[in-house]
Short mmCIF file of the C-alpha atoms (twelve columns), coordinates in Angstrom:
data_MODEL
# 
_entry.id   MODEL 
# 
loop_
_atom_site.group_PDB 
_atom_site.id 
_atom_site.type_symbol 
_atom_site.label_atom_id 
_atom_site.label_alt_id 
_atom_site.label_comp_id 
_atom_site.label_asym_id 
_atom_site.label_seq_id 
_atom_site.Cartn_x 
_atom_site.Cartn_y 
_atom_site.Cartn_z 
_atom_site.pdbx_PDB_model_num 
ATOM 1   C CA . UNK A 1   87.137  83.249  102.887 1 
ATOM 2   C CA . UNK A 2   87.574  86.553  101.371 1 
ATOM 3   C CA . UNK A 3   86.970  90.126  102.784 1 
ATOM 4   C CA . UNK A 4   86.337  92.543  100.604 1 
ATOM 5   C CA . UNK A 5   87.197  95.808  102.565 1 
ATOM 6   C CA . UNK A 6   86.694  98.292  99.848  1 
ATOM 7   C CA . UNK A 7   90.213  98.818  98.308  1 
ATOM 8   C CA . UNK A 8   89.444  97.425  95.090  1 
ATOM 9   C CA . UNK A 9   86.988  100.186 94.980  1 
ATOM 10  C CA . UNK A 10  88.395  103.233 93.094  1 
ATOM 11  C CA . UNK A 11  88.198  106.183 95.908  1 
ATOM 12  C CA . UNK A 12  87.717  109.667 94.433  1 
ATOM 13  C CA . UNK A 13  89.816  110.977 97.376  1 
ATOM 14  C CA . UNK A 14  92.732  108.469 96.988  1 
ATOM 15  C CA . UNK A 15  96.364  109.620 96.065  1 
ATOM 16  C CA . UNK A 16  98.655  107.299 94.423  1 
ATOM 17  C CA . UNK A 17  102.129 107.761 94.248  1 
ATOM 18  C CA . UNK A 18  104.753 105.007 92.112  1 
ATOM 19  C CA . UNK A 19  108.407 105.320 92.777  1 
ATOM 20  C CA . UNK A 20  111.600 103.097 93.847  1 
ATOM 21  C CA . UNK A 21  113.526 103.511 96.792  1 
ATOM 22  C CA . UNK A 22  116.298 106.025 96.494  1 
ATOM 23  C CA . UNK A 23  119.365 106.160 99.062  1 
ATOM 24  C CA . UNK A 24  118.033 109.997 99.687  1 
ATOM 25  C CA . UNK A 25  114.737 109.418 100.403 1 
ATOM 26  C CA . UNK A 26  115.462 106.766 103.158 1 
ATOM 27  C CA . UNK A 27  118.299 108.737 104.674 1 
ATOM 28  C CA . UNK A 28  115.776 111.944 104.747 1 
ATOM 29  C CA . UNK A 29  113.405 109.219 105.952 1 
ATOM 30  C CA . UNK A 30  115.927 107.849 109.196 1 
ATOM 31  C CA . UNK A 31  116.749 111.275 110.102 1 
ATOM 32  C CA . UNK A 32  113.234 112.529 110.232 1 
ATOM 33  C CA . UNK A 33  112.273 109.199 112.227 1 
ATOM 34  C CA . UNK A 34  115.175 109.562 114.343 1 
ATOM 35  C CA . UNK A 35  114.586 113.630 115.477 1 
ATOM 36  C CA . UNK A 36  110.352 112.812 115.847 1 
ATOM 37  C CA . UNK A 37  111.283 109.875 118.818 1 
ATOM 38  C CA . UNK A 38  110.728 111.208 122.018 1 
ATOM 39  C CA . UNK A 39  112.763 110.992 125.005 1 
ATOM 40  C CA . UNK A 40  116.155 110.015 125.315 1 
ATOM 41  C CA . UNK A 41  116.325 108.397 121.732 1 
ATOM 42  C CA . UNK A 42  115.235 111.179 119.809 1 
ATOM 43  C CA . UNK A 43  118.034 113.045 122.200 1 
ATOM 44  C CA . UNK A 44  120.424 110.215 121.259 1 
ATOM 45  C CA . UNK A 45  120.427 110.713 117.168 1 
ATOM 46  C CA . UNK A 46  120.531 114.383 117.240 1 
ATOM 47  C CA . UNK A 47  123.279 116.019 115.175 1 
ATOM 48  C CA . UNK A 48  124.293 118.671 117.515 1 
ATOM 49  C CA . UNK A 49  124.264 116.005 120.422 1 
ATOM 50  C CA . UNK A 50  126.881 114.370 118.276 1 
ATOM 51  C CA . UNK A 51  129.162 116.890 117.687 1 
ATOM 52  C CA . UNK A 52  129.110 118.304 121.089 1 
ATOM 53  C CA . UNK A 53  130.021 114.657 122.242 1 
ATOM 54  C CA . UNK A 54  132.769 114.979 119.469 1 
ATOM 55  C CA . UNK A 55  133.906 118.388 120.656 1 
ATOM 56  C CA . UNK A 56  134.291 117.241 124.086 1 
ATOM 57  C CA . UNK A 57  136.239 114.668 122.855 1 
ATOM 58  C CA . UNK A 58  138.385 117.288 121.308 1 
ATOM 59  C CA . UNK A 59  138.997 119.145 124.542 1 
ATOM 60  C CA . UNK A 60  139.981 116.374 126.729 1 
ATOM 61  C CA . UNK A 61  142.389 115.817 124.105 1 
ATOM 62  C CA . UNK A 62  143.460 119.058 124.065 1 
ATOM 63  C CA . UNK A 63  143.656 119.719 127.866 1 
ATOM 64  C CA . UNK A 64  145.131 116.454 129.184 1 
ATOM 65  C CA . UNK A 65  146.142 114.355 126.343 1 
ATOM 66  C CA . UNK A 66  148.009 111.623 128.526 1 
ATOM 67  C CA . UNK A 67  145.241 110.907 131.013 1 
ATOM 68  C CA . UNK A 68  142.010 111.257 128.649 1 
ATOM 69  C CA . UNK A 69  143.173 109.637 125.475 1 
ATOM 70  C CA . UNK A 70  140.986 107.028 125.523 1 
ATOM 71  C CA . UNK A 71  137.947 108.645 126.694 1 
ATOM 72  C CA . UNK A 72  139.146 111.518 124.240 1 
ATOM 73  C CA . UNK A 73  139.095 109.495 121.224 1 
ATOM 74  C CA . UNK A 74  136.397 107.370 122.286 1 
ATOM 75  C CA . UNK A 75  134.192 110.630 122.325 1 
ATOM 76  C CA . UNK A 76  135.335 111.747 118.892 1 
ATOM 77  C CA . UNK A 77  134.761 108.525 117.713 1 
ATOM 78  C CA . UNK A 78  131.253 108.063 118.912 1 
ATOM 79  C CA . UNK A 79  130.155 111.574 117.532 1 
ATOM 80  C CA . UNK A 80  131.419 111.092 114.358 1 
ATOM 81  C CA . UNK A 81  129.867 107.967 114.413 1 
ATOM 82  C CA . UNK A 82  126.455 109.230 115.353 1 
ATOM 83  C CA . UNK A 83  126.538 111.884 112.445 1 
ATOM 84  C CA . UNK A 84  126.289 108.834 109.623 1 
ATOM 85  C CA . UNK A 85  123.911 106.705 111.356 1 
ATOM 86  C CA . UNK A 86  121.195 107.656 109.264 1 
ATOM 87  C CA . UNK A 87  122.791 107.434 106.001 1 
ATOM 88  C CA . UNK A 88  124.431 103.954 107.229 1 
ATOM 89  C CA . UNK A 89  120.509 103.158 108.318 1 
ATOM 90  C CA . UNK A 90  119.208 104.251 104.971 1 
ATOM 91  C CA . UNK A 91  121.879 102.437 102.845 1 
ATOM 92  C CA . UNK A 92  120.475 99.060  104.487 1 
ATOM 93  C CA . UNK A 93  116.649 99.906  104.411 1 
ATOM 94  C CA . UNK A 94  117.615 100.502 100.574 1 
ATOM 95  C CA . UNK A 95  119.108 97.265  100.080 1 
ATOM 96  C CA . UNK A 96  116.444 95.614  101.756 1 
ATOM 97  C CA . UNK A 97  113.427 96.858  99.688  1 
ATOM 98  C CA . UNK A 98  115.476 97.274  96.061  1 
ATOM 99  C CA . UNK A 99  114.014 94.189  95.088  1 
ATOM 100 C CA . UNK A 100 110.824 95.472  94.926  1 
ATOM 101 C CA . UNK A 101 111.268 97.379  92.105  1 
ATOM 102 C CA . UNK A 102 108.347 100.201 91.062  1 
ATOM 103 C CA . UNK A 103 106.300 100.560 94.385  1 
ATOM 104 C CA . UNK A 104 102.770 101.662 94.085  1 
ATOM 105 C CA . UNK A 105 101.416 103.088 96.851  1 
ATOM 106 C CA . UNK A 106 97.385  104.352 97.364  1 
ATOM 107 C CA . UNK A 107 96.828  106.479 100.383 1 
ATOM 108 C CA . UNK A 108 93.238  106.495 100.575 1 
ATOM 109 C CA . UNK A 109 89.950  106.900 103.384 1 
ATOM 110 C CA . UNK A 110 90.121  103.155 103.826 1 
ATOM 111 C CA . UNK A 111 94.304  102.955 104.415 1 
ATOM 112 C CA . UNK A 112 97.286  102.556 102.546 1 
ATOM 113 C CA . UNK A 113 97.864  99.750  100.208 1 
ATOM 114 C CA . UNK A 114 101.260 99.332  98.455  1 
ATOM 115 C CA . UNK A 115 101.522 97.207  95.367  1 
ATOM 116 C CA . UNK A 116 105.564 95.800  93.973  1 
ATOM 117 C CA . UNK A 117 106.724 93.075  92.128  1 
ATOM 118 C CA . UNK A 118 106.738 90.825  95.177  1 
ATOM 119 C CA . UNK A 119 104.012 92.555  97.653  1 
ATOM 120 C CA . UNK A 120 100.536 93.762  97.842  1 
ATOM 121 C CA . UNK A 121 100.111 94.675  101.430 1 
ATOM 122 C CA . UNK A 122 97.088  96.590  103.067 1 
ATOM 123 C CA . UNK A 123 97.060  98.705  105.960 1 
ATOM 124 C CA . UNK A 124 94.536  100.882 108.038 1 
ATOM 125 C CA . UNK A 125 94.878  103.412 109.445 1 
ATOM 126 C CA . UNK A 126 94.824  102.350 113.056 1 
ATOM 127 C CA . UNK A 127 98.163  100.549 112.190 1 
ATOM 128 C CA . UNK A 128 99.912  103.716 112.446 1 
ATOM 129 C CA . UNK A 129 99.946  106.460 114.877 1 
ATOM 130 C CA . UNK A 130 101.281 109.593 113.277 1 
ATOM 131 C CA . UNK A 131 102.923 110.694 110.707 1 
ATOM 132 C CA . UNK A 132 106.419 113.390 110.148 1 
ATOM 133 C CA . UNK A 133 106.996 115.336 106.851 1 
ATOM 134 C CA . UNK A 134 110.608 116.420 105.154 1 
ATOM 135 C CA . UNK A 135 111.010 118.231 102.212 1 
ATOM 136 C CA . UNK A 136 111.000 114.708 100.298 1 
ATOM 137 C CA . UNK A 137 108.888 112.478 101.989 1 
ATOM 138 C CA . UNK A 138 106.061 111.613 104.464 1 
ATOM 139 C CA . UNK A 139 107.042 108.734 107.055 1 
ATOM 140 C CA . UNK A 140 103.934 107.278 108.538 1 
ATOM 141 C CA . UNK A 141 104.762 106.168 112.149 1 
ATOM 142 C CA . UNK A 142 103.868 103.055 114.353 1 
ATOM 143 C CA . UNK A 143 101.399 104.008 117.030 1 
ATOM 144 C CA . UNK A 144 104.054 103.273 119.873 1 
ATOM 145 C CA . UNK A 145 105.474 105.826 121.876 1 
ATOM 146 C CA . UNK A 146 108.714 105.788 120.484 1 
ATOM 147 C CA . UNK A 147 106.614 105.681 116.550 1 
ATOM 148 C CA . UNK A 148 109.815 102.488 115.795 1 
ATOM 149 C CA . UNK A 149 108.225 101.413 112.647 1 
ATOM 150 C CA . UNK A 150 107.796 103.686 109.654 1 
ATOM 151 C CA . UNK A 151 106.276 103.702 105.957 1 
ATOM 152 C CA . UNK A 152 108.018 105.864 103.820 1 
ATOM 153 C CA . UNK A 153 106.053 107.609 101.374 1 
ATOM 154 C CA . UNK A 154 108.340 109.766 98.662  1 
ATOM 155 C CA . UNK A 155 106.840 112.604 97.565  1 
ATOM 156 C CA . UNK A 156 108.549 112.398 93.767  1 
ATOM 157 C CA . UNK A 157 106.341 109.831 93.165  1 
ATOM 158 C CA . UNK A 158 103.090 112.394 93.118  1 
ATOM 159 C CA . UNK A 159 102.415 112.792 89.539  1 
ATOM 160 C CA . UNK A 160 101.473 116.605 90.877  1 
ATOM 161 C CA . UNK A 161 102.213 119.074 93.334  1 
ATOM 162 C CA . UNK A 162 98.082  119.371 94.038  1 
ATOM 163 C CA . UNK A 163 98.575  115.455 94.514  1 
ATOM 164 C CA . UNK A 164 100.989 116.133 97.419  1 
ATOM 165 C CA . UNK A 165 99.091  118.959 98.913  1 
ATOM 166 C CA . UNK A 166 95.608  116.399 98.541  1 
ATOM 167 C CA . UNK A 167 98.325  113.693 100.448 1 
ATOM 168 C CA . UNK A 168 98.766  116.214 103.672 1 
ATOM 169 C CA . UNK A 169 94.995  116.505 103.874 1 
ATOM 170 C CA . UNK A 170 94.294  112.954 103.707 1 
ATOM 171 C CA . UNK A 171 97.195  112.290 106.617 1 
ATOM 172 C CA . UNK A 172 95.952  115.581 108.434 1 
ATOM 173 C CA . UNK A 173 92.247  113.656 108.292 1 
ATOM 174 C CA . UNK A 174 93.213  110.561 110.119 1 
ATOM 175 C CA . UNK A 175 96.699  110.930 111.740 1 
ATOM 176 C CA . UNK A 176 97.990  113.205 114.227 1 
ATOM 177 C CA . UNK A 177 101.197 115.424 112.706 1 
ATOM 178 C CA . UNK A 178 104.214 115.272 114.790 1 
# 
């Protein structure tokens, strides 16, 4: 049996964007995801978080090095850790979609469908729940709580800036901004 829900229908309104996945766009990707979570987890990832850790670290070091050396380093470590979590993060996402080569992706009134070498996959809107913009992409988020799960949509692979801009509304239309 075969469904036809309307995406092999050319929609007037639909953007399509073709790129491959680039080490920046994920990383700008995992920290955008990482500083939209709420609670505690978006608290977790955040860079100044991690360097005040870090700088604690420092002063225990500093004020008592014989009694707070492990804690000390153990801080320092953990902060400095925390500050290349997204690019370590990004550097495996990368790996694991390289394969696909070109990505094609339609972001249309019916969904988003992206077309590679190896995947045509088709997704509505209520599969996501909001969506978070950088300077280089758009991530489209799960509709948990926590938004976990994540499309990445680069914005390079617009073949305009009026394409971008015509992205936004469509995005603004049926997900909530965060």
């Amino acid at each position: 049996m075969v469904m036809d829900m309307g995406w092999d229908v050319v929609q007037d309104d639909a953007v399509e964007l073709e790129y491959t996945h680039e080490q920046q766009d994920m990383t700008d990707a995992v920290r955008l995801l990482m500083r939209k979570r709420k609670g505690v987890s978006g608290l977790l990832y955040h860079p100044a978080l991690a360097a005040t850790v870090a700088l604690i670290g420092v002063v225990l070091l500093v004020i008592r090095p014989s009694d707070n050396l492990g804690i000390g380093i153990a801080l320092i470590v953990w902060g400095v850790l925390m500050l290349y979590v997204p690019r370590l993060s990004a550097a495996q996402l990368r790996k694991a979609h390289e394969h696909h080569g070109q990505v094609r992706v339609t972001v249309g009134a019916a969904g988003v469908r992206l077309v590679s070498a190896h995947a045509d996959v088709r997704t509505g809107w209520a599969n996501y729940g909001s969506y978070a913009e950088s300077d280089h992409v758009f991530i489209l988020r799960s509709p948990d709580r926590a938004g976990r799960c994540a499309n990445i949509l680069a914005k390079r692979g617009a073949r305009t800036p009026q394409d971008v801009d015509r992205l936004r509304q469509i995005l603004d239309t049926h997900l909530r901004r965060v």
